[in-house]
C-alpha positions as CSV (number, residue, x, y, z in Angstrom):
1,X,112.4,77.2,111.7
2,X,112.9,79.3,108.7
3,X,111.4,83.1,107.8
4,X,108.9,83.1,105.3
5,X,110.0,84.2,102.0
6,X,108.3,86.9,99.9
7,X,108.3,87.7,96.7
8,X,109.0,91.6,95.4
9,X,105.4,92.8,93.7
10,X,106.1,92.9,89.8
11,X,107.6,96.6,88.5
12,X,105.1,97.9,85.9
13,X,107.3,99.2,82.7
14,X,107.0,103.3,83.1
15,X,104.2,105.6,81.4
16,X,104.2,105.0,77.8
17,X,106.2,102.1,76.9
18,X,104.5,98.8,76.0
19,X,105.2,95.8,78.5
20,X,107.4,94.1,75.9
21,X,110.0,96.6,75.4
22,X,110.7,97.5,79.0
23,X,112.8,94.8,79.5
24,X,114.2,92.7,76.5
25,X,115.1,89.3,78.6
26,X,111.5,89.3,79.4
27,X,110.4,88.8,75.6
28,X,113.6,86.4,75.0
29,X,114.2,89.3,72.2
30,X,117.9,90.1,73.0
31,X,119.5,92.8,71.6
32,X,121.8,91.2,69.4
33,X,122.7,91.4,65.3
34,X,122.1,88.7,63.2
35,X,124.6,85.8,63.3
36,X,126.1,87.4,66.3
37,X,125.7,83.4,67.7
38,X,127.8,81.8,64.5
39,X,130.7,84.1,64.7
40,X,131.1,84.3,68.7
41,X,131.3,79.9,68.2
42,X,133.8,80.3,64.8
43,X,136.1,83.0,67.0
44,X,135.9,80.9,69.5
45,X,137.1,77.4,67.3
46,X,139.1,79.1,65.1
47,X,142.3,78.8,67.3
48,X,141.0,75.1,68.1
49,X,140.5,74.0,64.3
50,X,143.0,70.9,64.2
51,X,141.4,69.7,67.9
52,X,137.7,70.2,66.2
53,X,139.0,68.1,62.8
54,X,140.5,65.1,65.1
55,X,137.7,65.3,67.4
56,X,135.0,65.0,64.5
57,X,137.3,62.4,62.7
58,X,137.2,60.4,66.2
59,X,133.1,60.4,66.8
60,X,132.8,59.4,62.9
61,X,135.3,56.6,63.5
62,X,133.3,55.3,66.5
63,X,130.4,55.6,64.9
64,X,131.4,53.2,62.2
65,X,132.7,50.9,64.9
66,X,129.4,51.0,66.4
67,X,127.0,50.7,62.9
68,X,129.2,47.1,61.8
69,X,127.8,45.9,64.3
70,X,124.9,45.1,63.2
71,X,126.3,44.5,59.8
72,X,128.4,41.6,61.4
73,X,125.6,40.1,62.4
74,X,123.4,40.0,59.5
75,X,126.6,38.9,57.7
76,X,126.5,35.8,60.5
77,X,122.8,35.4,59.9
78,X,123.0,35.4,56.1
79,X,126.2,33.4,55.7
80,X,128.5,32.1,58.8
81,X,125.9,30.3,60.2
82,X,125.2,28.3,56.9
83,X,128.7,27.8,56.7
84,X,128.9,26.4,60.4
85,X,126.2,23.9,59.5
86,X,128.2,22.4,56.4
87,X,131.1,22.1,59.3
88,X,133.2,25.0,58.3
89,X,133.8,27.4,61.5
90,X,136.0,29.7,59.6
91,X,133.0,32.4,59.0
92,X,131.7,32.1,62.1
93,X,134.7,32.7,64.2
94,X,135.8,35.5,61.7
95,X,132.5,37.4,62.4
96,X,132.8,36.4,66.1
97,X,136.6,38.3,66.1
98,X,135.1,41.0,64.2
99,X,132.3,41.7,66.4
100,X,135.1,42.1,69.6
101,X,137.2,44.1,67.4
102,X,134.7,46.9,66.5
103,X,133.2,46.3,70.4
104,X,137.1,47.2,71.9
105,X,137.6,49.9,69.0
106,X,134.6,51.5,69.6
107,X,134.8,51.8,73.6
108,X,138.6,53.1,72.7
109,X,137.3,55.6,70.4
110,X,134.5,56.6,72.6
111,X,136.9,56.8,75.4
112,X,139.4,58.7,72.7
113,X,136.3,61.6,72.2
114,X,135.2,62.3,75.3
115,X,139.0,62.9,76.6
116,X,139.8,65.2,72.9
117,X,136.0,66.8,72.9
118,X,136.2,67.9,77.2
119,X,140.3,69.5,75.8
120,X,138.5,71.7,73.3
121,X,135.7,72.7,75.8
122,X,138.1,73.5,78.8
123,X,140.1,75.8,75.6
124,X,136.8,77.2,74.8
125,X,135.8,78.5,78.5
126,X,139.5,79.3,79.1
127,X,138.6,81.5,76.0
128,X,135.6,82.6,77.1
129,X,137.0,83.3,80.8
130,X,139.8,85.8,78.8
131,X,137.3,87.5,77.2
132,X,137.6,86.2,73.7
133,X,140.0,89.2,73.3
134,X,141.7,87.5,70.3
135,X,144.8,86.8,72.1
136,X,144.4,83.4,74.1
137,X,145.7,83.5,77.8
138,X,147.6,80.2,78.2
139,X,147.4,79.0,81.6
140,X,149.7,75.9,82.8
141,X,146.5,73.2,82.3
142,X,146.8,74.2,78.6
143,X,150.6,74.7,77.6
144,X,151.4,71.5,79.1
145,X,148.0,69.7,77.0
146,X,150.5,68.2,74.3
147,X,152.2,65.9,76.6
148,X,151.3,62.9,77.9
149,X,149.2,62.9,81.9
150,X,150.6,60.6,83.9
151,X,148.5,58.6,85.6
């Protein structure tokens, strides 16, 4: 059997100030300067640029793994198979290799991102844990990131 919970009666702002402005959070109206959001996320990257370049390079390379695709197949549509009709399997099994080639590249490369994309968010809340002082705390997980894991 549990106690019954209660809720605290809700604290009326004191004599003279508007509801709004006794408590910022309330009016999602935080007290912060413009851009304030931008340069926290650039001083927070900056140190990580070459991980942010090879981790955009990677989800652009998968992406174009995943969009030919569907070009392979139109290509089958519009020409293998009419080629495979007049005997000649050479189209055909050229799209077919194609298709498992951008199939394995693209499950590498999604693989590839998700393992380079979580690096730069562990340095980012190992950043964030340090207090963004401008001076990065290095902690064994992340001097040791540029060699190979075993297992």
């Amino acid at each position: 059997m549990t106690a019954p919970t209660t809720t605290a009666p809700p604290q009326e702002p004191p004599a003279g100030q508007p509801r709004a402005a006794a408590d910022p959070f309330d009016s999602d109206a935080l007290p912060a300067p413009r851009g304030a959001t931008g340069a926290l996320l650039r001083s927070l990257l900056a140190p990580l640029k070459a991980r942010v370049a090879l981790t955009t390079l990677i989800l652009l390379l998968q992406q174009a793994a995943v969009q030919a695709g569907p070009l392979l197949v139109a290509y089958a549509i519009d020409h293998a198979v009419p080629a495979f009709r007049d005997r000649d399997h050479g189209p055909l099994l050229a799209v077919g290799a194609g298709y498992l080639l951008c199939a394995l590249a693209g499950g590498g490369l999604q693989y590839a991102f998700i393992t380079a994309s979580a690096r730069v968010n562990q340095d980012v809340l190992l950043d964030l844990r340090a207090g963004s002082s401008g001076t990065r705390r290095r902690s064994a997980s992340t001097s040791t990131s540029a060699t190979p894991r075993a297992g």
